[in-house]
Predicted model as a PDB file, atoms N, CA, C, CB and O in Angstrom, pLDDT in the B-factor column:
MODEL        1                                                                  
ATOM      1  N   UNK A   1      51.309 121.239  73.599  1.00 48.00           N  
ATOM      2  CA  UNK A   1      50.513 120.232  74.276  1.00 48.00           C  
ATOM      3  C   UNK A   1      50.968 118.854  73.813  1.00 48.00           C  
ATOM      4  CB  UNK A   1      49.001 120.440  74.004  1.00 48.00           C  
ATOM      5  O   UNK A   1      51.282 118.531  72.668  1.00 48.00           O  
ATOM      6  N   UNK A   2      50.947 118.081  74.938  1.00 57.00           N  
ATOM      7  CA  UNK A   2      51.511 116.476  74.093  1.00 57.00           C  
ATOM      8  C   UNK A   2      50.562 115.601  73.748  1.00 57.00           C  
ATOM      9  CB  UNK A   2      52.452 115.457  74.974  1.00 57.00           C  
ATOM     10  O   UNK A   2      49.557 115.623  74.458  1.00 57.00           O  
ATOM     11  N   UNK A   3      50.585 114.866  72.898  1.00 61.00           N  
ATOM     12  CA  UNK A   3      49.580 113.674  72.487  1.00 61.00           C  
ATOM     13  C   UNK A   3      49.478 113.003  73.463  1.00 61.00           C  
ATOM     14  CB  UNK A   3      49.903 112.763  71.404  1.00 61.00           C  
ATOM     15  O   UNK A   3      49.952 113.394  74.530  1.00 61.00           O  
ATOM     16  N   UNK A   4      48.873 111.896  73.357  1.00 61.00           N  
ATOM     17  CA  UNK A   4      48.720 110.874  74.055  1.00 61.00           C  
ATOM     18  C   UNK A   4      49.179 109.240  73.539  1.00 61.00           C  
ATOM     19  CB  UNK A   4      47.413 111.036  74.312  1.00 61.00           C  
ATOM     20  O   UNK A   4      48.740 108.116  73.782  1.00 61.00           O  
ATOM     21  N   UNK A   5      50.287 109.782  72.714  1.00 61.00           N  
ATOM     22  CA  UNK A   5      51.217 109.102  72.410  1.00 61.00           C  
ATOM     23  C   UNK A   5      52.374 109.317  72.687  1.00 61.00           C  
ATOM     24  CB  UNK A   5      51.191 108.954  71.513  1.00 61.00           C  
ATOM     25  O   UNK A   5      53.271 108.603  72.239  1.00 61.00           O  
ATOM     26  N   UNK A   6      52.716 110.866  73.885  1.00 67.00           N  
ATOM     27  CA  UNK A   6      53.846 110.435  74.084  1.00 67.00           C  
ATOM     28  C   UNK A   6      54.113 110.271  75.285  1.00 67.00           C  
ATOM     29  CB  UNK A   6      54.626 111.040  73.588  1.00 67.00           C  
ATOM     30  O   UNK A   6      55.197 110.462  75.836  1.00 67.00           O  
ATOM     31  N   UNK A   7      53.011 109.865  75.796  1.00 79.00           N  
ATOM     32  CA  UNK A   7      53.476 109.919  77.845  1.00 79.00           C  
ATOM     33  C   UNK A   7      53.511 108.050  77.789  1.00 79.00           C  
ATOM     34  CB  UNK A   7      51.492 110.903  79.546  1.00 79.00           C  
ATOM     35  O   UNK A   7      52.814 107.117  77.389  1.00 79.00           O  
ATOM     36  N   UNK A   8      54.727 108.283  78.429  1.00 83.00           N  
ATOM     37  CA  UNK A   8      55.270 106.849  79.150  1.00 83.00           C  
ATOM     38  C   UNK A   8      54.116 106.312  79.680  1.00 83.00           C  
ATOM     39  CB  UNK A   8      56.421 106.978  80.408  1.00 83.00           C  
ATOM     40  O   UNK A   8      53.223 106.855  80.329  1.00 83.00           O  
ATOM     41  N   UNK A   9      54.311 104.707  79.168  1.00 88.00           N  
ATOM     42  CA  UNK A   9      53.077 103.808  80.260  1.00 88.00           C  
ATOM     43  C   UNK A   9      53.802 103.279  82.157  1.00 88.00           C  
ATOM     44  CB  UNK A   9      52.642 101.757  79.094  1.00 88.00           C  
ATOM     45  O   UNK A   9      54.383 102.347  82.713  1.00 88.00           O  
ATOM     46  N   UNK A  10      53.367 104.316  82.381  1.00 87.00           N  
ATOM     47  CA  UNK A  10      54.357 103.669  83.946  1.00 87.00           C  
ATOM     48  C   UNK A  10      53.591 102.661  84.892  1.00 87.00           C  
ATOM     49  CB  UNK A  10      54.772 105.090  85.193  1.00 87.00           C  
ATOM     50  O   UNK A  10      54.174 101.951  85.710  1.00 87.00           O  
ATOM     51  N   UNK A  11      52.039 102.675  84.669  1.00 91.00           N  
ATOM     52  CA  UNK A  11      51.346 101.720  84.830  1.00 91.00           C  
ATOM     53  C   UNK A  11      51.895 100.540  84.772  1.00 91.00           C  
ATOM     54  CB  UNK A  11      50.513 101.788  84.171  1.00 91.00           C  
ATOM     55  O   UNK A  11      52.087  99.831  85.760  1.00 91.00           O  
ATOM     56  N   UNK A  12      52.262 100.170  83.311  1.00 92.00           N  
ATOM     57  CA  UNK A  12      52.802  99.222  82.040  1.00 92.00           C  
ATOM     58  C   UNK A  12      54.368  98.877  83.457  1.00 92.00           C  
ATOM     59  CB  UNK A  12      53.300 100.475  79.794  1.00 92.00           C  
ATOM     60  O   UNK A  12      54.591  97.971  84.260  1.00 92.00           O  
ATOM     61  N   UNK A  13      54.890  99.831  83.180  1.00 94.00           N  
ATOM     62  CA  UNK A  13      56.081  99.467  83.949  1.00 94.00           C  
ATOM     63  C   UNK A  13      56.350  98.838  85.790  1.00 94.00           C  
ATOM     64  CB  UNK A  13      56.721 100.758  83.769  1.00 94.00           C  
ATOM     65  O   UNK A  13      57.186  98.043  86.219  1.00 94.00           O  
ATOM     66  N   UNK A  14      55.489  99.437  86.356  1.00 96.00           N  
ATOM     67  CA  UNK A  14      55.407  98.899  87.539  1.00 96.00           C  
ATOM     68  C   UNK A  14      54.337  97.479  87.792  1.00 96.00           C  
ATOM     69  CB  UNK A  14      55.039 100.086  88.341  1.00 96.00           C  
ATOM     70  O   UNK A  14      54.396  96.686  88.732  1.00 96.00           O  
ATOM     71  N   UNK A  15      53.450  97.471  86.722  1.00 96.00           N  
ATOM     72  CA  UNK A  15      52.981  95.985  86.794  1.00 96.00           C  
ATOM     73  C   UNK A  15      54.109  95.141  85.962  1.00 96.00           C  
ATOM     74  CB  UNK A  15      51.349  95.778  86.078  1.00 96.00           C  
ATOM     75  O   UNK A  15      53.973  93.929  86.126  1.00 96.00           O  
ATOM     76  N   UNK A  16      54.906  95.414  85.332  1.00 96.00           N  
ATOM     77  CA  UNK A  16      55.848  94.304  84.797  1.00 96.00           C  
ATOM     78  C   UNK A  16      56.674  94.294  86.486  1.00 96.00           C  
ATOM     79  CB  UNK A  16      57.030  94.862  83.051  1.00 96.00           C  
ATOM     80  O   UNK A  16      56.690  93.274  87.175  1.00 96.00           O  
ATOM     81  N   UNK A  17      57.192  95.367  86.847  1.00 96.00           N  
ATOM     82  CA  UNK A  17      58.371  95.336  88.026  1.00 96.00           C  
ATOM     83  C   UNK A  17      57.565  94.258  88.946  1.00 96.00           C  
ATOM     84  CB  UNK A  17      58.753  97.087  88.953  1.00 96.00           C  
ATOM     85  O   UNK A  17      58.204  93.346  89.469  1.00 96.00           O  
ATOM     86  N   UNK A  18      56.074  94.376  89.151  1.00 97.00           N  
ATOM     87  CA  UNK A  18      55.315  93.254  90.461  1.00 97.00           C  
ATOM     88  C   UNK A  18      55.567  92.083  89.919  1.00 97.00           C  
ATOM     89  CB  UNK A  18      53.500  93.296  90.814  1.00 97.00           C  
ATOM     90  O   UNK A  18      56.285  91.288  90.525  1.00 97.00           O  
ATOM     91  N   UNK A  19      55.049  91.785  88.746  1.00 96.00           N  
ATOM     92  CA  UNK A  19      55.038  90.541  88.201  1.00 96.00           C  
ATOM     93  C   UNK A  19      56.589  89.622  88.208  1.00 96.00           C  
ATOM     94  CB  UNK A  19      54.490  90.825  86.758  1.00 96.00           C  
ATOM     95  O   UNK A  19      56.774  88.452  88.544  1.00 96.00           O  
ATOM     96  N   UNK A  20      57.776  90.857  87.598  1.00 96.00           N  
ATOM     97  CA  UNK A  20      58.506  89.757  87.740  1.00 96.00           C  
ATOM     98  C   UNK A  20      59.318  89.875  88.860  1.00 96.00           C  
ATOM     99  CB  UNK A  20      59.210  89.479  86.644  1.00 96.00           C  
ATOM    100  O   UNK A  20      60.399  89.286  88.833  1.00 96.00           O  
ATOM    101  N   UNK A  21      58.888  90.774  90.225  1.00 95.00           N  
ATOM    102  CA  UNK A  21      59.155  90.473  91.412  1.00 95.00           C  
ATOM    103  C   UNK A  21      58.137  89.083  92.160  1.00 95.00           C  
ATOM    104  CB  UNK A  21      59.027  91.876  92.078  1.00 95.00           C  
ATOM    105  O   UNK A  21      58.482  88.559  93.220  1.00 95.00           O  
ATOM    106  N   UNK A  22      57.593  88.895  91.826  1.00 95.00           N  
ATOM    107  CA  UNK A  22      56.235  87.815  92.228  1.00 95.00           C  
ATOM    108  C   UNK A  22      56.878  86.404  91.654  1.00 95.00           C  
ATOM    109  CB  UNK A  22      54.424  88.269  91.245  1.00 95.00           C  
ATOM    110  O   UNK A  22      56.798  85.330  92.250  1.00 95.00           O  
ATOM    111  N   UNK A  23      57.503  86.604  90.434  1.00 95.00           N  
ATOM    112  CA  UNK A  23      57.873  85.411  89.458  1.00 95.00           C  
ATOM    113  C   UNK A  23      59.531  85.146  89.891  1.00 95.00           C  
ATOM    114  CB  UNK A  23      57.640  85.915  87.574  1.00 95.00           C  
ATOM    115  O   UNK A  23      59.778  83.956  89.696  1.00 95.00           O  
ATOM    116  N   UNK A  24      60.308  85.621  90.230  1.00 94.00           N  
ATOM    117  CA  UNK A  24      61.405  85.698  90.662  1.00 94.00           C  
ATOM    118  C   UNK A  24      61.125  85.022  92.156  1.00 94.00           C  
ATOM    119  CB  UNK A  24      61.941  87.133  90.520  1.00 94.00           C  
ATOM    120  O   UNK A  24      61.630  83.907  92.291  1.00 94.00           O  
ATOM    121  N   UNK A  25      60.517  85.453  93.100  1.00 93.00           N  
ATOM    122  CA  UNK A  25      60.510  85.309  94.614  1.00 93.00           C  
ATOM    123  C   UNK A  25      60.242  83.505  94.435  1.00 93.00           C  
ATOM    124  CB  UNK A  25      59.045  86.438  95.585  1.00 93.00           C  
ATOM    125  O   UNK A  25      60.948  82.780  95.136  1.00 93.00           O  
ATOM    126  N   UNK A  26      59.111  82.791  93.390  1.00 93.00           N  
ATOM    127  CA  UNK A  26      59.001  81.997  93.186  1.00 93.00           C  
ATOM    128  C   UNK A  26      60.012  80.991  92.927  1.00 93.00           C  
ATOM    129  CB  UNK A  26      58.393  82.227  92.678  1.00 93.00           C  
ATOM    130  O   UNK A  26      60.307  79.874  93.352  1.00 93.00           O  
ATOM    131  N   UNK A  27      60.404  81.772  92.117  1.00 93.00           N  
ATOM    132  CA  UNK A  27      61.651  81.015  91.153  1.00 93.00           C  
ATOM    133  C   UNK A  27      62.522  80.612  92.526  1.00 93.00           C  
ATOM    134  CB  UNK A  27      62.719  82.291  89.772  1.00 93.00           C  
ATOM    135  O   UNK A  27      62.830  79.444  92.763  1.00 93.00           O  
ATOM    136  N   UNK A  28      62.849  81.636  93.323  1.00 92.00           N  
ATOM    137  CA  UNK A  28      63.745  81.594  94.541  1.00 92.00           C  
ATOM    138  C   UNK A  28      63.243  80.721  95.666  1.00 92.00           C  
ATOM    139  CB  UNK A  28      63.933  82.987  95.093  1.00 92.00           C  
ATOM    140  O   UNK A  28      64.117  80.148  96.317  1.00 92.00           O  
ATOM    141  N   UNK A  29      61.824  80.500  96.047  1.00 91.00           N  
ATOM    142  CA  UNK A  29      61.212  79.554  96.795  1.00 91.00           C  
ATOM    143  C   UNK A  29      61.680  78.355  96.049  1.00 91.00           C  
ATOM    144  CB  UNK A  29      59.677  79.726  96.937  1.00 91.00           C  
ATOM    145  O   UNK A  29      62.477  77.662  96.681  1.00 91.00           O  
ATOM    146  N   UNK A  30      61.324  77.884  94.666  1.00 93.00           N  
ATOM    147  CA  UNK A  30      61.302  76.872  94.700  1.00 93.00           C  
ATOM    148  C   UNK A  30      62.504  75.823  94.623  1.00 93.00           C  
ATOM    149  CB  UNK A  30      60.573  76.842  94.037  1.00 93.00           C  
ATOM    150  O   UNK A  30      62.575  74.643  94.969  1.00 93.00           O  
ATOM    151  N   UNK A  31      63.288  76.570  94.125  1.00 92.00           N  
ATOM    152  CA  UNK A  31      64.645  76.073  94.059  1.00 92.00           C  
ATOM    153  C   UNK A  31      65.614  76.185  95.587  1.00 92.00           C  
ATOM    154  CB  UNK A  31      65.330  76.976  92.827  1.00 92.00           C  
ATOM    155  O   UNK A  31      66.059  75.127  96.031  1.00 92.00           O  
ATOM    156  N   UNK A  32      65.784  76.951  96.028  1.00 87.00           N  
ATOM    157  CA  UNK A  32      66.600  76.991  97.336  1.00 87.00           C  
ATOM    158  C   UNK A  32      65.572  76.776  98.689  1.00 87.00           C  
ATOM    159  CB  UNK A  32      67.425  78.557  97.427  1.00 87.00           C  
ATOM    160  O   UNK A  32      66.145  76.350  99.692  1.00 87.00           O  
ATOM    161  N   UNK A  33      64.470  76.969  98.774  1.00 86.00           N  
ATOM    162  CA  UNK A  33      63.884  77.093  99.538  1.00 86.00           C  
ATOM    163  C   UNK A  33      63.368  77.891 100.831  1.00 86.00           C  
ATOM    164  CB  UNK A  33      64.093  76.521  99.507  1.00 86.00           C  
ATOM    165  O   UNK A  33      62.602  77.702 101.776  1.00 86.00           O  
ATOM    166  N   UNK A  34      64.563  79.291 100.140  1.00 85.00           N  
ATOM    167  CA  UNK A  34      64.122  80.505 100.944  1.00 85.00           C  
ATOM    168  C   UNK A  34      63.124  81.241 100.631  1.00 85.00           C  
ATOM    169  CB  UNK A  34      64.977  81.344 101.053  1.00 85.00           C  
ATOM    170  O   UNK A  34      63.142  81.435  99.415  1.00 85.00           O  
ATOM    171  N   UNK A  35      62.137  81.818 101.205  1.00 82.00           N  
ATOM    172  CA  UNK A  35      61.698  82.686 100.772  1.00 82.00           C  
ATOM    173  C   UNK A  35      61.857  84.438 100.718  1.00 82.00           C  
ATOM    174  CB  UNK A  35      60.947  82.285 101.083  1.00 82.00           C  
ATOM    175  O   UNK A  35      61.598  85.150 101.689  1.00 82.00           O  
ATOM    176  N   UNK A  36      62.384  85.010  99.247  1.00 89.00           N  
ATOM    177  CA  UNK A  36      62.626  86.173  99.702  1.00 89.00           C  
ATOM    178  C   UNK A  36      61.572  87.467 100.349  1.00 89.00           C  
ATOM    179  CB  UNK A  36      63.237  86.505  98.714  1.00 89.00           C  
ATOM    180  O   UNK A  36      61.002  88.198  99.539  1.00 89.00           O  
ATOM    181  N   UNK A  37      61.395  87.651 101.675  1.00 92.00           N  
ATOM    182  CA  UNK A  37      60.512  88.985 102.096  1.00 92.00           C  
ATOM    183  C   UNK A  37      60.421  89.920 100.832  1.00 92.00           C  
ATOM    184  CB  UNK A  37      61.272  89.910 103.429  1.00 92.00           C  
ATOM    185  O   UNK A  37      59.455  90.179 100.113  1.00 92.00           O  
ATOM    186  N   UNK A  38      61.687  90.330 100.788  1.00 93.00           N  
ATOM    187  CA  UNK A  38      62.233  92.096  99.936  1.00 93.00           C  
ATOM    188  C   UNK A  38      61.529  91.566  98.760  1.00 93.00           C  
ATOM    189  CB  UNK A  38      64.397  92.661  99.531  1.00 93.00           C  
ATOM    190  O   UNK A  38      60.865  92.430  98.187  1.00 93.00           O  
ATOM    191  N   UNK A  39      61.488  90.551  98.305  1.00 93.00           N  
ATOM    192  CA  UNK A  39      60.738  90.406  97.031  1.00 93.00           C  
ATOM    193  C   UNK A  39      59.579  90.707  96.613  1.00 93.00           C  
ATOM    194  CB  UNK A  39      60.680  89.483  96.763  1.00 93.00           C  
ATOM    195  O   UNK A  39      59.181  91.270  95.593  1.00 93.00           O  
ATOM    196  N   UNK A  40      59.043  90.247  97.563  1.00 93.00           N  
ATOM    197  CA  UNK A  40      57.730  90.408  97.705  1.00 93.00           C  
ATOM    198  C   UNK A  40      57.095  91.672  98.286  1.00 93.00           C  
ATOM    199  CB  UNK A  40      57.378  89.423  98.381  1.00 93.00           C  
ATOM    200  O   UNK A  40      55.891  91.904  98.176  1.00 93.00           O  
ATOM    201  N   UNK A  41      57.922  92.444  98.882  1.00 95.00           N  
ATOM    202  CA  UNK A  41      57.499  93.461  99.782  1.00 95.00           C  
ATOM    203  C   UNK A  41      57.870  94.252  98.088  1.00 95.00           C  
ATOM    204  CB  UNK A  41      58.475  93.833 101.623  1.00 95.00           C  
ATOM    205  O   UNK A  41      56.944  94.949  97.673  1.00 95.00           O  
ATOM    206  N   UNK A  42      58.547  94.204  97.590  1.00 96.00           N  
ATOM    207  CA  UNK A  42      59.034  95.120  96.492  1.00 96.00           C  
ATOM    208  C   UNK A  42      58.204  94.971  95.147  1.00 96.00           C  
ATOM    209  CB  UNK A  42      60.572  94.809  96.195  1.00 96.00           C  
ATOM    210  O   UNK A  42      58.361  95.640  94.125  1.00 96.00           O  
ATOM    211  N   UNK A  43      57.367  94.039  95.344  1.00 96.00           N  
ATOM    212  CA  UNK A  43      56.299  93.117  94.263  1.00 96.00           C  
ATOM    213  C   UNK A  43      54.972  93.693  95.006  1.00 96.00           C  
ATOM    214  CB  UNK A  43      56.447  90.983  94.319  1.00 96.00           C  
ATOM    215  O   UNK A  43      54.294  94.355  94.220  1.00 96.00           O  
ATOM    216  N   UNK A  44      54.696  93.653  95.666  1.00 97.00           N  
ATOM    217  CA  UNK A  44      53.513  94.750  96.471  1.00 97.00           C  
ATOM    218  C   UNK A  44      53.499  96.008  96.048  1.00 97.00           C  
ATOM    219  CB  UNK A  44      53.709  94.991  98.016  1.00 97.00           C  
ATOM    220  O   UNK A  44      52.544  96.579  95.521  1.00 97.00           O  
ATOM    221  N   UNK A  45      54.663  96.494  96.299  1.00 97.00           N  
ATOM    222  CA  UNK A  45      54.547  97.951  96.351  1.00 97.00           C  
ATOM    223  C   UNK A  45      54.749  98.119  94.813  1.00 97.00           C  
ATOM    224  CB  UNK A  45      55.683  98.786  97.396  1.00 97.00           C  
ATOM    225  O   UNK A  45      54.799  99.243  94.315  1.00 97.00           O  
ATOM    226  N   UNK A  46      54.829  97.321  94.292  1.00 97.00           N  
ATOM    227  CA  UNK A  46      55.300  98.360  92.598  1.00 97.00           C  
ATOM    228  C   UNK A  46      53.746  97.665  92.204  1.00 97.00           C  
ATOM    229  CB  UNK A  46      57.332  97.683  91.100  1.00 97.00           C  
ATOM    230  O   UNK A  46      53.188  98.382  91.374  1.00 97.00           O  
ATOM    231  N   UNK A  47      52.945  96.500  92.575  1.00 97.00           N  
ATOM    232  CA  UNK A  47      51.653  96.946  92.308  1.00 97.00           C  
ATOM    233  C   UNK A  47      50.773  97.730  92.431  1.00 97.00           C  
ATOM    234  CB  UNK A  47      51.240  96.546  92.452  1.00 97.00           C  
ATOM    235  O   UNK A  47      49.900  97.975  91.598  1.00 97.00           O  
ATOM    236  N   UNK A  48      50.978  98.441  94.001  1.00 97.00           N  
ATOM    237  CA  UNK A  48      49.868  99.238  94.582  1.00 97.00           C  
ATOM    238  C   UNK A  48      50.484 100.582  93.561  1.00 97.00           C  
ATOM    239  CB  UNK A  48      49.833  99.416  96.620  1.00 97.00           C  
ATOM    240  O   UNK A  48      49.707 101.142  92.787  1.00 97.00           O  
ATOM    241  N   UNK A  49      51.734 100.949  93.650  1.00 96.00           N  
ATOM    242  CA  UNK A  49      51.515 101.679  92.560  1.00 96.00           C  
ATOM    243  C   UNK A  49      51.090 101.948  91.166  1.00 96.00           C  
ATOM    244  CB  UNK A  49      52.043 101.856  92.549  1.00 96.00           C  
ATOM    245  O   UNK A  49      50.786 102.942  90.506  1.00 96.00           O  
ATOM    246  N   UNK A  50      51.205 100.465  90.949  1.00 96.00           N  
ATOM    247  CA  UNK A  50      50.646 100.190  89.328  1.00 96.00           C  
ATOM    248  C   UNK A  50      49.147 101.028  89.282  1.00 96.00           C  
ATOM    249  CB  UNK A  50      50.339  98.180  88.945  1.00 96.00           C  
ATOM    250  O   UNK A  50      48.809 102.136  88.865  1.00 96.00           O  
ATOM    251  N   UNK A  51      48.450  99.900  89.933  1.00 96.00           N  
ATOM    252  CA  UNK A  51      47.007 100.749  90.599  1.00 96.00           C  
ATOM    253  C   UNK A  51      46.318 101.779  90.744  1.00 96.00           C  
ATOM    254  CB  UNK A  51      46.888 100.819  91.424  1.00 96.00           C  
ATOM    255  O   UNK A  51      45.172 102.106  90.435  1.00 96.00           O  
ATOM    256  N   UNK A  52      47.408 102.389  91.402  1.00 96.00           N  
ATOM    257  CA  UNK A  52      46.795 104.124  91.994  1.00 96.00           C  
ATOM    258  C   UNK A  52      47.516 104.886  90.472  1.00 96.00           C  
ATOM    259  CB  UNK A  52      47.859 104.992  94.155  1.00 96.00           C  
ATOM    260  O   UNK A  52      47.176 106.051  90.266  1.00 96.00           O  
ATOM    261  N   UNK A  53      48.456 104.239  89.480  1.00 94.00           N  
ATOM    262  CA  UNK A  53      48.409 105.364  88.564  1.00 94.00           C  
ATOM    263  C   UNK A  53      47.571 104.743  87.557  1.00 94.00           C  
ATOM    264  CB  UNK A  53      49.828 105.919  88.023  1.00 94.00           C  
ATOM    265  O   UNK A  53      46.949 105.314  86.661  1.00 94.00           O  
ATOM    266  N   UNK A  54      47.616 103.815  87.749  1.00 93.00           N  
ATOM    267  CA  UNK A  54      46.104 103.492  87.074  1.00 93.00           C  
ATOM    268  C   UNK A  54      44.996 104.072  86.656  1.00 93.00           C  
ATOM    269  CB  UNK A  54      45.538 102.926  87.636  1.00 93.00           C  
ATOM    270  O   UNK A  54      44.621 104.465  85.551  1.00 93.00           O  
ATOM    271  N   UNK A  55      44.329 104.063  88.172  1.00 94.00           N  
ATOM    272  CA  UNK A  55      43.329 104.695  88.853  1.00 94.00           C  
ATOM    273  C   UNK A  55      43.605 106.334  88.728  1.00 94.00           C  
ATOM    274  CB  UNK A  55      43.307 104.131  90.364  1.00 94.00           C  
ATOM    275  O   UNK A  55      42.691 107.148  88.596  1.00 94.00           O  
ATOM    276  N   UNK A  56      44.884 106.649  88.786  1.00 93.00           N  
ATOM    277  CA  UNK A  56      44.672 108.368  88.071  1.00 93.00           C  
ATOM    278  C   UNK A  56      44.824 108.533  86.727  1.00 93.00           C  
ATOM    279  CB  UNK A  56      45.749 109.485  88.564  1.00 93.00           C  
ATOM    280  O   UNK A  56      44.825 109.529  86.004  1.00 93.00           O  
ATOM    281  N   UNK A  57      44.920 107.648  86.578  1.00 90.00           N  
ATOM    282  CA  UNK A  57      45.103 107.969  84.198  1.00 90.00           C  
ATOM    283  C   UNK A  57      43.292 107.965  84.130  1.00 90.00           C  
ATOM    284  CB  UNK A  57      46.205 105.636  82.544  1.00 90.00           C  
ATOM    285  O   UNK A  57      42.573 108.768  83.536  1.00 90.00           O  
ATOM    286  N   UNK A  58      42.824 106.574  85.092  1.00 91.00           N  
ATOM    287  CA  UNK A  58      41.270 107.040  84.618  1.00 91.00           C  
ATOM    288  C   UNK A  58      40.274 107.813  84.998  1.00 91.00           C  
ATOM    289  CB  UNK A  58      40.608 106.267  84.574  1.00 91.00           C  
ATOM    290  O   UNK A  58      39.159 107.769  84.479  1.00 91.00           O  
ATOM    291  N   UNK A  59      40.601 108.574  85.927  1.00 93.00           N  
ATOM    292  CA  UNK A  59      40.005 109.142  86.726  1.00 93.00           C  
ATOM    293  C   UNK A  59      40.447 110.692  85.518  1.00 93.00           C  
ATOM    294  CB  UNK A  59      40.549 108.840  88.518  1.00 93.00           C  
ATOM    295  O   UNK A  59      39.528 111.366  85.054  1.00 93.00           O  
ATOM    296  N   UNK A  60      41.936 111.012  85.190  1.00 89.00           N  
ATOM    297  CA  UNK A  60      41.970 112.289  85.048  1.00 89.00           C  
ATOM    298  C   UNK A  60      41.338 111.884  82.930  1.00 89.00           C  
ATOM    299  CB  UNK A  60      43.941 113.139  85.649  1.00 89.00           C  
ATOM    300  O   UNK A  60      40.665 112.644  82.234  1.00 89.00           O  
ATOM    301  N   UNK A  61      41.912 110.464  82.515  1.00 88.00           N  
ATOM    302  CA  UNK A  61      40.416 110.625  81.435  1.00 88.00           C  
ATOM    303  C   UNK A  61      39.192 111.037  81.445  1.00 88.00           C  
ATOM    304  CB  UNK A  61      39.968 109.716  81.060  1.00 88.00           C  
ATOM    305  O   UNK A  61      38.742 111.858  80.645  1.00 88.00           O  
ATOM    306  N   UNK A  62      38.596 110.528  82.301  1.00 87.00           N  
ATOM    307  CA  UNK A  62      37.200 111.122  82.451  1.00 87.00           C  
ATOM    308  C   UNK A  62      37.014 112.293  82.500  1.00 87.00           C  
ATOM    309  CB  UNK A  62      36.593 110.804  83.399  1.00 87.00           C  
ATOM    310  O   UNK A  62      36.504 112.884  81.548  1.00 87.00           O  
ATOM    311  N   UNK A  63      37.398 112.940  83.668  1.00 85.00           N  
ATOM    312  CA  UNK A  63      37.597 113.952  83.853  1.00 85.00           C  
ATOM    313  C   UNK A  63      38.010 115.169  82.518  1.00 85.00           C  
ATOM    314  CB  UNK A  63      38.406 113.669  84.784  1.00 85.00           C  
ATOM    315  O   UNK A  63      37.778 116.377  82.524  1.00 85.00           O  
ATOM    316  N   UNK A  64      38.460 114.617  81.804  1.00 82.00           N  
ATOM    317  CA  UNK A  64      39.004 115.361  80.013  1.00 82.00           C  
ATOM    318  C   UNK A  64      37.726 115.424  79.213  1.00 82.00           C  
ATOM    319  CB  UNK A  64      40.286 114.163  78.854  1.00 82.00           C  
ATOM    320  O   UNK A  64      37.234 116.280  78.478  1.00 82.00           O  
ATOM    321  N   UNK A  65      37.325 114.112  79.645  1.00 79.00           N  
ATOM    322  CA  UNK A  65      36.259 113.827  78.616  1.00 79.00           C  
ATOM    323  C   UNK A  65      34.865 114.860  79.286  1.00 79.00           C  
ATOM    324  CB  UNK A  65      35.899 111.856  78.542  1.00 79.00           C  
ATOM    325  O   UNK A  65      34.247 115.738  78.684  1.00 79.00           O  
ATOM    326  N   UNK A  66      34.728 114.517  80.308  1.00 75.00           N  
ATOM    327  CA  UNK A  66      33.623 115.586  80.954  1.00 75.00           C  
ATOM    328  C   UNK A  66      33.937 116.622  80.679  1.00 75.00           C  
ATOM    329  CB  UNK A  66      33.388 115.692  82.332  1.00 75.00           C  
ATOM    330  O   UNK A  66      33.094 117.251  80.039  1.00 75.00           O  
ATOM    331  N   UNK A  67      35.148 117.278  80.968  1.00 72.00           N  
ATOM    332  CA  UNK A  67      35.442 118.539  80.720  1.00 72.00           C  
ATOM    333  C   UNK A  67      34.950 118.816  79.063  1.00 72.00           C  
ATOM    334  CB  UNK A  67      37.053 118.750  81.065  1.00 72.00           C  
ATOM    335  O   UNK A  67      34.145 119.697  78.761  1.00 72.00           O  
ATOM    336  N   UNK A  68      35.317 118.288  78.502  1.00 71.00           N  
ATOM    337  CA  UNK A  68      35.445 118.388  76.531  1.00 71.00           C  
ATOM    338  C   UNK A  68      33.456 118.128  76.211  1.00 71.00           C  
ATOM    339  CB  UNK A  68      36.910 116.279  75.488  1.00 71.00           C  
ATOM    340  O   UNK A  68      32.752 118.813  75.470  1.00 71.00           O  
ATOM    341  N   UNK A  69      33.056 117.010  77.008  1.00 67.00           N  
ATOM    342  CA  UNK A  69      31.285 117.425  76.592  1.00 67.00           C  
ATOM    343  C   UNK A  69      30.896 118.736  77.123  1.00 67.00           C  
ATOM    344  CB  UNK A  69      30.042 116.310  77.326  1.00 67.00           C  
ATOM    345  O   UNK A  69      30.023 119.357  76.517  1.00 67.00           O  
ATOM    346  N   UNK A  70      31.450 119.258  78.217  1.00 69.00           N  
ATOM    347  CA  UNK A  70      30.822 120.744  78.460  1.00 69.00           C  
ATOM    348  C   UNK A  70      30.905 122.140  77.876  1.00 69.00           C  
ATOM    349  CB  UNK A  70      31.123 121.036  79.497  1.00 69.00           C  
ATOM    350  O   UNK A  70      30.194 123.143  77.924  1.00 69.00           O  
ATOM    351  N   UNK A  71      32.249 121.752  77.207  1.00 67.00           N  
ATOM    352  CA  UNK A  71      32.511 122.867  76.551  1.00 67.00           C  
ATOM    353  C   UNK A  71      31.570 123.073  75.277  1.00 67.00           C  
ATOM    354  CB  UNK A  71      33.919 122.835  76.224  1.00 67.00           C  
ATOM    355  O   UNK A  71      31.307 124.215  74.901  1.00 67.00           O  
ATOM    356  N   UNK A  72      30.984 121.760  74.509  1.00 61.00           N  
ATOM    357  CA  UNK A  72      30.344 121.694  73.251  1.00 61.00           C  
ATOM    358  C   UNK A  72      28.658 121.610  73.743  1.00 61.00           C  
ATOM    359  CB  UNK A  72      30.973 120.283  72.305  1.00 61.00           C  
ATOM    360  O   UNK A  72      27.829 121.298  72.889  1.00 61.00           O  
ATOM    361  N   UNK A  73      28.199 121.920  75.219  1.00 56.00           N  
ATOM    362  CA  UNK A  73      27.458 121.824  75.739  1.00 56.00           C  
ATOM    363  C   UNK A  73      26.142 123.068  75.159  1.00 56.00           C  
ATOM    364  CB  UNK A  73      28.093 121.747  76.958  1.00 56.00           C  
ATOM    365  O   UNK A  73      24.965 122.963  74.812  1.00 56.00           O  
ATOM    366  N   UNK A  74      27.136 124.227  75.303  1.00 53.00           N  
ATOM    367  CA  UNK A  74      26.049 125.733  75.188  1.00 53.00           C  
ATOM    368  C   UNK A  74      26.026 125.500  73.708  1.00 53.00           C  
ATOM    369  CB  UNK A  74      26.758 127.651  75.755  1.00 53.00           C  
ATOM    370  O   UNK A  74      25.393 126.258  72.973  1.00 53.00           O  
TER     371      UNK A  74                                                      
ENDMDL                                                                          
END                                                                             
């Protein structure tokens, strides 16, 4: 069984990928004055994923933890 020290934060990783797709697209607006789409479309999507694994790390915590009060329940 593995700890919970050894699963990768991919959360961690796809909110860095939005952020410095978000911070880059900027960087690129402000200096040339294009704006890149793909940047941003690629800064979206590595948030919404940030999110939804987010949202399943806490969902399947709970879920551990409920499970683990029932067992010490009877």
């Amino acid at each position: 069984m593995k700890n919970e020290e050894d699963k990768f934060p991919w959360s961690g990783l796809f909110f860095v990928t939005a952020g410095c797709c978000f911070l880059f697209s900027f960087i690129l607006r402000s200096m040339d004055g294009v704006f890149p789409t793909w940047l941003l479309i690629m800064g979206a999507g590595a948030g919404v994923l940030g999110l939804l694994s987010l949202t399943i790390q806490l969902i399947d915590r709970h879920h551990a933890k409920k499970r683990r009060d029932n067992r010490f329940a009877s």
